[in-house]
N, C-alpha and C positions, 0 to 999 in steps of 0.2 A: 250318729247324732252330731248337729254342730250345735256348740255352743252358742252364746248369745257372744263371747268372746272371740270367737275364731274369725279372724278377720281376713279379709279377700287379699290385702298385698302385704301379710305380715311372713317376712322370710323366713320365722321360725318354723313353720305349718309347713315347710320344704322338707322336713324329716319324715312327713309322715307318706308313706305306702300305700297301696290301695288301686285300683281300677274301675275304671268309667263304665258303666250301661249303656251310653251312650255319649258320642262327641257332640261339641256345643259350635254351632255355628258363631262364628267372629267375625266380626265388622273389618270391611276394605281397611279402612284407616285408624285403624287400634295395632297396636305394636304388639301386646298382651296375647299369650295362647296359655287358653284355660283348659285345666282337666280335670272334672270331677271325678270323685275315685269314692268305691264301693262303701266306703266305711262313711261315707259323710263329710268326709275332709274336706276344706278348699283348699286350692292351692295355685297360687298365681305364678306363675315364674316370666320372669323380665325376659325382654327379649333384645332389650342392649345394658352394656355397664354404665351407663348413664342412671338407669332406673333401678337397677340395680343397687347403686350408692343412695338412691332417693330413699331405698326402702329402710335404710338404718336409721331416719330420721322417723319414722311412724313411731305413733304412741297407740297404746290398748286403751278399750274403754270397758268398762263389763258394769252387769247391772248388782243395783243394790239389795240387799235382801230385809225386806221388810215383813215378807210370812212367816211367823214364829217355827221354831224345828220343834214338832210333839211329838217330842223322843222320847223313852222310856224311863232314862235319866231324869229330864225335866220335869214329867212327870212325878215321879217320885220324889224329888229333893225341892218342888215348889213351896217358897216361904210365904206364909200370909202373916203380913205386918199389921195384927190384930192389937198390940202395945202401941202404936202411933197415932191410931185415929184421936180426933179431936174434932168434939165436933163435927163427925163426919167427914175431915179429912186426916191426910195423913203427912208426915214428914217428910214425903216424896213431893206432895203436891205444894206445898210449903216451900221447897227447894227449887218445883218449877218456875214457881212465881218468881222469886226471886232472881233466876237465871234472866226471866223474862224483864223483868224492870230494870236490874244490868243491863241487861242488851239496848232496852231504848235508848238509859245514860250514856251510855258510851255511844253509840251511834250519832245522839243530840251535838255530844261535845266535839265526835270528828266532824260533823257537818259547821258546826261552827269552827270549828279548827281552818277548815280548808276553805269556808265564804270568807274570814277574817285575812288569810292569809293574801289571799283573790284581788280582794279590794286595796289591800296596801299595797302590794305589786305593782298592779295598774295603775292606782293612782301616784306609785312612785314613778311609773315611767313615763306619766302623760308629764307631769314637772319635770323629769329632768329633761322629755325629749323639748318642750316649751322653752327652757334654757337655753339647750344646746341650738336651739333653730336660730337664735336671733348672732350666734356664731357663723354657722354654716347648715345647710339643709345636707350635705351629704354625709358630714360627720356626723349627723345627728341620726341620718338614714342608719350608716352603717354601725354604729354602735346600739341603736335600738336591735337590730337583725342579727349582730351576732351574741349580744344579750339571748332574744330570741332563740337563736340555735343554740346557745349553750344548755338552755333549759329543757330543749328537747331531744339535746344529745341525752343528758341526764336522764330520763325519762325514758329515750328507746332504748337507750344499754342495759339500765337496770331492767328491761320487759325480757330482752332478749337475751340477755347472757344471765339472768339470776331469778325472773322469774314469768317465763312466758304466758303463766295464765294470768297475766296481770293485763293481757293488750285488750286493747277496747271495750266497752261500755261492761261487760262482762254477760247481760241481762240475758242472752238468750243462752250462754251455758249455767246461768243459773237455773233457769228454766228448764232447761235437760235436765239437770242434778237433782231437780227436784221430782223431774217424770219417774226418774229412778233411775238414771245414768250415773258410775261414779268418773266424774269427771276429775281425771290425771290433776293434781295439784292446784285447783281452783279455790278450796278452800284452806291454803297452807298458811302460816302465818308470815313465811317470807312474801309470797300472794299479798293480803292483807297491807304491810306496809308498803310495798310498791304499788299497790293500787294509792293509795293513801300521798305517797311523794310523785308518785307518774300526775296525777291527776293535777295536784299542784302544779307541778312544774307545768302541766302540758294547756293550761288553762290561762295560765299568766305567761304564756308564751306567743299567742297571736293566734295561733289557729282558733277558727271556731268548732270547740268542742266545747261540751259541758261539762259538770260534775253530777247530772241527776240520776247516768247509765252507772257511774261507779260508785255511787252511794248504794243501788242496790245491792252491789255486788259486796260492799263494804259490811253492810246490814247484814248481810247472811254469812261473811265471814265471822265478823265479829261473834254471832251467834251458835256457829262454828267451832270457835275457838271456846268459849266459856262453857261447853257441854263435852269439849273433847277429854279423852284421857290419859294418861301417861302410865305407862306399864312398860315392865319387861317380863320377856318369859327364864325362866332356869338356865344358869349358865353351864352346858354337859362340864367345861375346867371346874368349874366352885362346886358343884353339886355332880359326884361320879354317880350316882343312883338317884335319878330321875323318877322311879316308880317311888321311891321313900321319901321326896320332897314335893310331891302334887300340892299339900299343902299351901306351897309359896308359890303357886301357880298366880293366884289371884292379884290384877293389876292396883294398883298403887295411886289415885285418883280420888276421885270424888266419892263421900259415904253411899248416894246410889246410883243407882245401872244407867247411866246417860249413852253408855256405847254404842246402842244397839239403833239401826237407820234410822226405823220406826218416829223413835224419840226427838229426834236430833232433826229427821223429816220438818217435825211442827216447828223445834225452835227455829229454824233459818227463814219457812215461810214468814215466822212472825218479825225476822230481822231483815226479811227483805220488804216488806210492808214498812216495818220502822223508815229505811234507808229512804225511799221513796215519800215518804211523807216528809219527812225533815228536811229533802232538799227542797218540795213542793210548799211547804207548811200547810200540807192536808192528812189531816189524818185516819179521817174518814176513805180519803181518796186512796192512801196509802192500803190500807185495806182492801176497798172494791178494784186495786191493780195485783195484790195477790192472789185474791179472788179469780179472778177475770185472765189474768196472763204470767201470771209464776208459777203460783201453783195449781198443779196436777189433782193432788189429794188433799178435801176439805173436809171439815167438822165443824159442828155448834164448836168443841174445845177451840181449835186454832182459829177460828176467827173471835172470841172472846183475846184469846193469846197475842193474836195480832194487833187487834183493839186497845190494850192496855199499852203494848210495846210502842205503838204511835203515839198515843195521845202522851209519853211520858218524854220520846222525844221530842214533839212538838212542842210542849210547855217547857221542856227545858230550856229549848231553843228562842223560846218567847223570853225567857227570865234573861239570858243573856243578854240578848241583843238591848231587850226592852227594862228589864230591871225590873219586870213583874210577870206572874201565870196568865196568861194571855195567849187567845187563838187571834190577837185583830194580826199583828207581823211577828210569826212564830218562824218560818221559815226563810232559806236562802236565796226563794224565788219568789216571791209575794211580791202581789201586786193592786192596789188601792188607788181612789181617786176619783175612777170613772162614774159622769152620771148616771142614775140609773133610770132612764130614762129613753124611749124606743115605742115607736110607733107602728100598725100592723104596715101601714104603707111602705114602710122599710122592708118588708119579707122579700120581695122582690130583687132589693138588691145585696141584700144577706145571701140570696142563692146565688148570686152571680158570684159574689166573694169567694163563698164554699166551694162552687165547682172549679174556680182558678186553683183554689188551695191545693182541691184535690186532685188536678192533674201536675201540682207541680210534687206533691207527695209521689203518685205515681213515677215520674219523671224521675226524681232522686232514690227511688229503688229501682229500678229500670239500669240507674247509669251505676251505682252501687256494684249493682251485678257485673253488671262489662268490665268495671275499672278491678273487679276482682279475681279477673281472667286474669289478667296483664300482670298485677304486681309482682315483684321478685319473690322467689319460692324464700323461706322461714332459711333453707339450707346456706343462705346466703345472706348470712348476717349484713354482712357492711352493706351489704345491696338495698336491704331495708333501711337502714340509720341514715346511708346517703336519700333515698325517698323521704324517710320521714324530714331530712334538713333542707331538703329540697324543696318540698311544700312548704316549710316553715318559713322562707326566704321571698320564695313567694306571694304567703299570708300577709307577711311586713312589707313588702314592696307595694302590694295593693292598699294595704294600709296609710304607707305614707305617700305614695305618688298620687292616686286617687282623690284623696283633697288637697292635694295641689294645687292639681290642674281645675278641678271641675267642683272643688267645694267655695258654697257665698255665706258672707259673713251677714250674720246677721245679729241684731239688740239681744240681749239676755233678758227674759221677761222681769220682769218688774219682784213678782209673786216670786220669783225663785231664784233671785241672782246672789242669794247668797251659796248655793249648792256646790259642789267642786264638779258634777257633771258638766258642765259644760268647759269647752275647750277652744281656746283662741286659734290654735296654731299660726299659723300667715296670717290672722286678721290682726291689725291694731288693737292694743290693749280696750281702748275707749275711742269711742267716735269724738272727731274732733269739733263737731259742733253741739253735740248734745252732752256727753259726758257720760253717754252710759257704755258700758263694760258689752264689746261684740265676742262673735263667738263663730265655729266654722262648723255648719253644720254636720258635713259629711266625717270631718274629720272628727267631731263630738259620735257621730252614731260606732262608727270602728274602735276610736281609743278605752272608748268608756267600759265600764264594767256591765255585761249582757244586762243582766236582770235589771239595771237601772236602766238600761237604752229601751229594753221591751216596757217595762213602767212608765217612763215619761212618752212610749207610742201608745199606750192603752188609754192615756190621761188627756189624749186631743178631745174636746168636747165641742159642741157646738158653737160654745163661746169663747172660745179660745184660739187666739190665733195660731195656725201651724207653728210649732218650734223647725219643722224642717221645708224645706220645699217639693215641690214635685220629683222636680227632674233630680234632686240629688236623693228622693228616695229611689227613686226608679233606680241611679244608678247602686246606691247601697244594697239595692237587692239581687239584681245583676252579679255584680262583686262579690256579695258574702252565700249566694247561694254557687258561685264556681269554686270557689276555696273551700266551702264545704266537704261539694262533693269530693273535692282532691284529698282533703283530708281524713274524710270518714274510708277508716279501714287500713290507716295505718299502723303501724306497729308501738302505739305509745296508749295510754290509758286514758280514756275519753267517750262520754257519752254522745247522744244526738239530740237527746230532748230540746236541751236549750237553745239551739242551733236552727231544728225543726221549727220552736216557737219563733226564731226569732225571724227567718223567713216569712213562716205564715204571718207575723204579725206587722214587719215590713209591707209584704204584699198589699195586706188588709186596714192598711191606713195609705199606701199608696191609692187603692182603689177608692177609698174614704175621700180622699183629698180631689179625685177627678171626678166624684158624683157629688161633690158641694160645686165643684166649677158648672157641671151640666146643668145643678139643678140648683140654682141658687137662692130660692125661695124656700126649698126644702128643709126641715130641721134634722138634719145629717151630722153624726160624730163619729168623726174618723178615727179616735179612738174604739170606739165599739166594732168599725169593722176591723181593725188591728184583732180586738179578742176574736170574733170568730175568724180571723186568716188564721192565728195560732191555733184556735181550739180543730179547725178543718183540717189545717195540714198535720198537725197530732193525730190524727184522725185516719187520713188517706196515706202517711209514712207506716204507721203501727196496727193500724185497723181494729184499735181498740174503742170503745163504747162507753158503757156507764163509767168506767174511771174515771176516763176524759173529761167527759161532764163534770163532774163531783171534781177534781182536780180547780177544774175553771171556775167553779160556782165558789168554793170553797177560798179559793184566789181573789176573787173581786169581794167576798165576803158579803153577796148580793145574789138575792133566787129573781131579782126581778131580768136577767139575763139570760134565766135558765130553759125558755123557748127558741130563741135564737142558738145558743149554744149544742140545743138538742140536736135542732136543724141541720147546722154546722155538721157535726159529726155523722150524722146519717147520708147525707149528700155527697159528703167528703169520701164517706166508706166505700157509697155506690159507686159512684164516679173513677175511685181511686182504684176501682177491683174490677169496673173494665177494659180497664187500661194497661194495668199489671195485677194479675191472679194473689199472690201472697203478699201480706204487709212484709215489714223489716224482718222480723222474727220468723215468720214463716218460710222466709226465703232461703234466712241462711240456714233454718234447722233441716232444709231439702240440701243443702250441700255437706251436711255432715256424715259422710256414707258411711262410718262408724260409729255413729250416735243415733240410736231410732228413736226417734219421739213417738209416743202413742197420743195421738188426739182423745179427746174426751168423747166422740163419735167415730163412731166406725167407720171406716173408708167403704165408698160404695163398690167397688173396684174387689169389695169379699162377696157380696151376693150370690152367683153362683159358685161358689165354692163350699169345700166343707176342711178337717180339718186333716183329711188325707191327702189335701192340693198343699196345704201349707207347711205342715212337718218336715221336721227332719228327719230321715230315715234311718237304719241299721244303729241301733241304740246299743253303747257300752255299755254293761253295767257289772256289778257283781253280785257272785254268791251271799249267804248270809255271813260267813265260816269263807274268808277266804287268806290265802297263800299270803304272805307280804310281797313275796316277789310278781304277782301276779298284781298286785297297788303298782308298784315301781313301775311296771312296765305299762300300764296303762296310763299311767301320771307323766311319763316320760313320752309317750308316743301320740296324747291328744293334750287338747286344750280347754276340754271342758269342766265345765265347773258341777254340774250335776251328775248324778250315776244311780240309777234305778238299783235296785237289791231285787235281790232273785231268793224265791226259796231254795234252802241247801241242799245239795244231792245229801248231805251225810248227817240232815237231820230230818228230813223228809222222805215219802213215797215217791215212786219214780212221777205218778200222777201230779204231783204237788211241784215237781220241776219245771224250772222257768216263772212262773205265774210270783207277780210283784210282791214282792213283803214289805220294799217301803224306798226313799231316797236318801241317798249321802252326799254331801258335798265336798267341793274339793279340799277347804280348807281346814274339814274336818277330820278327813283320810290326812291331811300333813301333819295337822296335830297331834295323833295319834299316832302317828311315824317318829314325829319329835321327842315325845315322851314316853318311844318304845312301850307302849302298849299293846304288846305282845307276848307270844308264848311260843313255847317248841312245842306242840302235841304230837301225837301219833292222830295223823284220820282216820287211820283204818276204825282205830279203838271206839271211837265216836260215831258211829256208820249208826244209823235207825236211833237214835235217843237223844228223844224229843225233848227230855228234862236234864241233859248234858249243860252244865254253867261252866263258863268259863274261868278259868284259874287267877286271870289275873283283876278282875273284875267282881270275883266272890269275895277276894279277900279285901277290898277296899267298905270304908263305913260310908253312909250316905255324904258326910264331910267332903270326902275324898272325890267321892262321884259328884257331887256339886262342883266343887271346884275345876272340875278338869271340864264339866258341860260348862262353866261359866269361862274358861278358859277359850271355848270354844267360838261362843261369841264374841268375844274381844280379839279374836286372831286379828282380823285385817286392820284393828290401830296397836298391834304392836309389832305387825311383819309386815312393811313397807304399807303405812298410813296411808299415805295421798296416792297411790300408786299399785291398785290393786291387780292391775294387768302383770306385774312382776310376777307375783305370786301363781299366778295362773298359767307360766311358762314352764317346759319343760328345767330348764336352771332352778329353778325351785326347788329339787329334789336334792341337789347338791350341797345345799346351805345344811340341809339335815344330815347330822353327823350320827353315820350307819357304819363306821369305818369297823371294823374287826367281828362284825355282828353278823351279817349277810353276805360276805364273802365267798363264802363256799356255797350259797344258796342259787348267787345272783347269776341268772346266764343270760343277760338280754334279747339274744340273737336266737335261742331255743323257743321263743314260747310265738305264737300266731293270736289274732283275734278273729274268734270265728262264732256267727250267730250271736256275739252279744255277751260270748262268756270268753274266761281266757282256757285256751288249751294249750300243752305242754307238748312240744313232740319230744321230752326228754323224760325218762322216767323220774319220777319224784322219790327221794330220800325219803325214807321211813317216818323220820322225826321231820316234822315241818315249823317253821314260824310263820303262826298265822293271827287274824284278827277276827275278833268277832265285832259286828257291823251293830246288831240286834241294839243292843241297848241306845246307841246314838244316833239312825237312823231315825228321819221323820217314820214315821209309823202310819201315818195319813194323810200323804201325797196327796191334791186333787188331780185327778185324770177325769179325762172325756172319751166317746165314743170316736170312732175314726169318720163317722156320719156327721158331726154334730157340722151345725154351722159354723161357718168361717168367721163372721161375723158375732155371734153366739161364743165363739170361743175370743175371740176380739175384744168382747164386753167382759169376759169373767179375769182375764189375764190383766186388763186394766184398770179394773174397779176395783179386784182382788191384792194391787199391787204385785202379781208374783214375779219369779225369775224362771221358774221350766213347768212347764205342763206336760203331762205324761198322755199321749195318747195309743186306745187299746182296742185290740178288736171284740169281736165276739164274744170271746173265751175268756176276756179279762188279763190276756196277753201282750205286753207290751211293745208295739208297731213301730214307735215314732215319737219324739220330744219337739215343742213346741216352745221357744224361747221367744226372749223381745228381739232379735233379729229376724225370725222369722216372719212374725209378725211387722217389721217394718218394711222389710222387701218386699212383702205379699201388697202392702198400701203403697208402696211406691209403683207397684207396676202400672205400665200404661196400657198395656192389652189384654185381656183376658182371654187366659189358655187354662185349661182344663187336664192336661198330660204333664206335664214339667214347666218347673218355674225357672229353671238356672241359667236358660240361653238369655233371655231380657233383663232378668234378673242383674246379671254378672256384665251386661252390656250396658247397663246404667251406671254399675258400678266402675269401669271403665271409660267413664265419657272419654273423650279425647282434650276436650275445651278444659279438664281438668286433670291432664295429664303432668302438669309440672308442679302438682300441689298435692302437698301432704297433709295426710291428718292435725299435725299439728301450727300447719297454715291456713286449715278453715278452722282450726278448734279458734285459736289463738287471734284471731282478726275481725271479732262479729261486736256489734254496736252491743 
């Protein structure tokens, strides 16, 4: 069986033993010799010390568990909280809400934390650099740039030395995390603030990135955080009897059960919907983007959940800024002014806008990819921070040389020159015949603060004359779509939305501006093509749909745009998909060869298949009534987190042998080793009796058995929280202090795995210490036929949320486990074969183009 955890280049999986059915052809130019070995294992071994050293750098990812355990236990010690309803509801649901309207508040208040922060920055350095100019332009360059690089040293170091899941936008590992991936450290609270200061820094630093990629990611931490729990379990020094203190098992947090995935699943959806809305001020939008491309798993509940948590940071965001509850400028990116007004005769060259957008979307995931080949590997820290200072030097150097040379000064309108957006630089304060205040256009679209440069381009109307010119839009576009691309996918915290906008909406009044020159009669606003350039290449970079829309509409706070914008985004989609196959998201969740995403459709690539193509074969498991040492050594020598139970030779008919009684998981068998919950029996004594209880389990009151099933559940936030791949290492077994107990028992190198059970070639001691599984084992696993469809089992695995599918033959005998790695391999293949998956399989996991990247250089680098 392999795990959904067992991962192709993880050098711990080198212990385990085993032999091949058959050798795997390997590719001329792969370094990597693979060998599968009979038990299920993968196991990569390097073929220089080069890669070797690469592999100490890999992180685990493993899935979450969201199907309840209906164990015996649970069963029995289930509370119905009959004293709480009110009204038909209860104190739980009372708690929810309130977790939930927390979460908007605080998301409202970091969104305004970090747009307030945004705008003083900027417009502190657009004055001083105005200052400094009329001294010298190189002092002025070089103190702007190394400002600049100071803010992004700030920002890569803190990503990279303290807390790596803090780099870029976050959106598409939140999106994993939510398919049911637990993504290593993403939602930690040192995460949290260094998104929160990277994003600062890296925004008011020159680069064009946004903050609407790390609001998401903010939104679902914060949500995170206020549902998470703090516990610890019994300390073996302060407590010598572990079996006499189960009591104090129970963690130490919140009055109820937030622990559990399930739960914690809904609140982040609804804190990534918040995030989303408050830097957009949509919060309807915010919503149909969790909907549409977060999350995985929907209900009437979480989208009511998500509902509330927007509209609570939107209007708080509104009070702020505005000093009343108001949807007209609730958010960070709001955008007003445009007429609304558009004629069908315009379709025409709305399409032409759209399909520019959308090849340049294509374009920038295209080159995304390439420039993600190239970057220095995560292993080499300074390598990144000199990259990330390098772009940034860059960003400033275009910034200031660029209206230099090639920006014209132009009158500050009338209607708006009391604004601070606009910017002198090299122009004369005021023209010396008229008296009015000039202004440098190119150098105003770079310095300014984004969301006001994309406002004052949405605001060109018909009657209005350009604030910018042609040729220095042309060149602002040019310019800030190459810094882009250099930029996105660095190692400092930064989304793309606002970046994506601000191109498409660049493009879309560049093209505005040269169909009022062709068509001069025409009533053309190049402000409206700015909106659909935005709303298109939103569109052709992400490939997302109704958000986008509702985002734009909800933005201009006008449905009379909402045809064009439609337009927009369906053109954009088509156009941008054939060109490059996957949006943003889609692209890099194909490079995450330890993250499987399961789509909400089945890959057609399962069709002829069933679920004997995709399984994983020779399944661990155990007895009901089994050894401890026979745990040890199976905990020690795999890495899987499930394990079928088998009926017992020594309470069962030989008939009744093998055939499933139910599932354990890993961290249930640890805790149960933790808390020596165990006994010495004799087996023999216990041979045929079926009504045999166990000793240490009879004498506990239902109290006791609750707490220790409730213990259960809480294992992975009190034994290594953000980091559940630990746990699921052989070293795991070490942390547990067995020291004087199993000594004489333990003989690791005595026992084999054979068929699926463990066997002894050592004879067994009389008295054994063993466990009984019975009471904590699921008791009703779902399994499938070894027939059923691939496809069929595709759909139950990801609708069901589960982590292992048991699959069985005929007889009702256990063949093969079916995990979310399984199932992602099997959709990633490109050919359909019908005998074995492992040779294509393990050859995509090997690309070569991705041979100096690790896990935690695709985890840690996606928009």
């Amino acid at each position: 069986m392999e795990g959904e955890e067992c991962e192709i280049e993880e050098p711990l999986m080198s212990k385990m033993e085993a032999e091949s059915e058959r050798k795997l052809q390997m590719e001329s130019e792969s370094e990597i010799k693979v060998q599968m070995e009979s038990e299920g294992a993968c196991e990569v071994k390097a073929a220089s010390h080069s890669r070797s050293e690469r592999l100490s750098d890999e992180i685990g990812v493993e899935s979450l568990d969201y199907a309840p355990i209906q164990s015996f236990v649970s069963a029995k010690t289930k509370r119905v909280y009959t004293r709480r309803h009110l009204y038909g509801y209860s104190g739980l649901t009372l708690a929810k809400w309130t977790i939930t309207i927390c979460t908007g508040l605080l998301v409202g208040c970091v969104a305004y934390i970090i747009s307030c922060i945004q705008e003083f920055i900027i417009n502190y350095t657009k004055s001083w650099t105005q200052k400094m100019l009329s001294s010298s332009l190189a002092i002025s360059f070089f103190g702007y740039a190394i400002f600049c690089i100071v803010l992004v040293l700030i920002s890569s170091c803190l990503v990279l030395y303290w807390a790596p899941a803090a780099a870029g936008g976050g959106v598409t590992l939140v999106m994993a995390y939510l398919n049911g991936n637990d993504i290593p450290d993403l939602l930690r609270f040192r995460t949290l603030i260094t998104k929160i200061v990277g994003t600062i820094c890296t925004i008011t630093s020159s680069l064009p990135l946004g903050q609407e990629g790390p609001m998401v990611h903010i939104g679902a931490a914060i949500a995170s955080t206020l549902t998470w729990m703090h516990g610890e379990f019994p300390n073996q020094k302060k407590y010598k009897d572990k079996r006499s203190c189960c009591h104090k098992l129970h963690p130490q947090a919140w009055p109820f059960d937030f622990h559990n995935d399930k739960d914690r699943r809904e609140f982040i959806s609804a804190g990534t919907a918040a995030g989303l809305a408050a830097a957009f001020g949509s919060p309807v939008g915010g919503v149909l983007y969790s909907l549409e491309e977060a999350s995985s798993f929907w209900s009437r509940k979480v989208m009511w959940r998500s509902l509330v948590c927007t509209a609570v940071a939107t209007m708080l965001l509104s009070w702020l800024h505005e000093g009343e509850f108001s949807f007209v400028l609730p958010g960070s990116l709001s955008f007003h002014g445009l007429q609304p007004v558009f004629h069908l005769q315009d379709l025409p060259l709305f399409l032409i806008t759209s399909v520019a957008a959308g090849i340049l979307g294509a374009f920038i995931n295209t080159s995304h990819g390439w420039l993600a080949r190239v970057r220095p590997p995560s292993a080499h820290a300074i390598s990144r921070i000199v990259e990330a200072c390098s772009v940034t030097l860059i960003s400033a150097a275009v910034i200031f040389i660029v209206p230099y040379f090639f920006g014209q000064c132009l009158p500050v309108p009338e209607i708006k020159a009391d604004e601070e957006f606009w910017f002198a630089y090299t122009c004369p304060g005021q023209d010396s015949t008229s008296g009015v205040n000039m202004y440098n256009d190119l150098a105003t679209l770079l310095f300014s603060v984004p969301h006001e440069t994309i406002k004052h381009l949405l605001q060109l109307g018909n009657d209005v004359d350009p604030y910018f010119t042609v040729r220095s839009l042309g060149i602002y576009t040019v310019s800030f779509l190459a810094i882009f691309i250099l930029a996105y996918g660095i190692a400092t915290p930064g989304g793309i939305f606002m970046p994506s906008m601000m191109v498409g909406a660049s493009v879309g009044a560049l093209l505005g501006c040269l169909f009022r020159l062709i068509f001069p009669g025409a009533n053309i606003q190049p402000g409206l093509h700015a909106l659909i350039g935005a709303t298109a290449l939103l569109g052709g970079v992400f490939r997302s749909s109704i958000s986008v829309v509702v985002i734009m509409v909800e933005g201009t706070a006008s449905l009379d745009f909402i045809l064009p914008v439609i337009m927009a985004v369906v053109v954009s989609n088509w156009v941008a998909h054939h060109i490059h196959q996957h949006g943003a998201y889609e692209a890099d969740l194909q490079q995450l060869g330890h993250v499987h995403f399961l789509q909400s459709e089945p890959p057609r690539e399962l069709i002829p298949l069933t679920a004997f193509n995709i399984m994983s074969p020779h399944v661990v498991g155990f007895e009901e009534i089994v050894p401890v040492t026979d745990v040890l050594k199976v905990l020690r020598s795999t890495r899987h987190n499930g394990f079928p139970v088998f009926k017992s030779s020594y309470l069962h008919s030989d008939d009744a042998q093998g055939k499933m009684a139910g599932l354990i998981l890993r961290h249930q068998l640890l805790l149960l080793l933790e808390q020596h919950a165990f006994v010495e029996v004799d087996l023999a004594a216990i041979k045929d009796s079926d009504k045999w209880q166990f000793p240490y389990f009879g004498n506990m009151d239902a109290k006791q058995l609750q707490v220790l099933e409730s213990g259960m559940r809480a294992y992975h936030f009190c034994h290594h929280p953000h980091r559940r791949d630990l746990t699921s290492r052989p070293e795991a077994i070490d942390e547990i202090d067995l020291v004087g107990i199993l000594d004489s028992q333990i003989e690791y190198s005595d026992a084999t795995i054979k068929g699926g059970t463990i066997v002894d070639t050592t004879e067994r001691p009389r008295m054994t210490l063993v466990l009984d599984l019975r009471p904590f084992m699921n008791r009703v696993p779902l399994t499938v036929r070894g027939e059923c469809s691939a496809q069929r089992v595709y759909v139950i695995f990801r609708t069901l949320g589960l982590r292992h599918l048991c699959v069985t033959d005929s007889n009702g005998r256990v063949v093969g486990m079916i995990t979310r790695k399984d199932l992602g391999l099997a959709s990633r293949k490109s050919t359909v074969s019908t005998s074995r998956w492992s040779t294509t399989l393990l050859r995509w996991d090997s690309d070569p183009s991705l041979d100096e990247r690790t896990s935690r250089d695709i985890l840690y680098s996606l928009p």
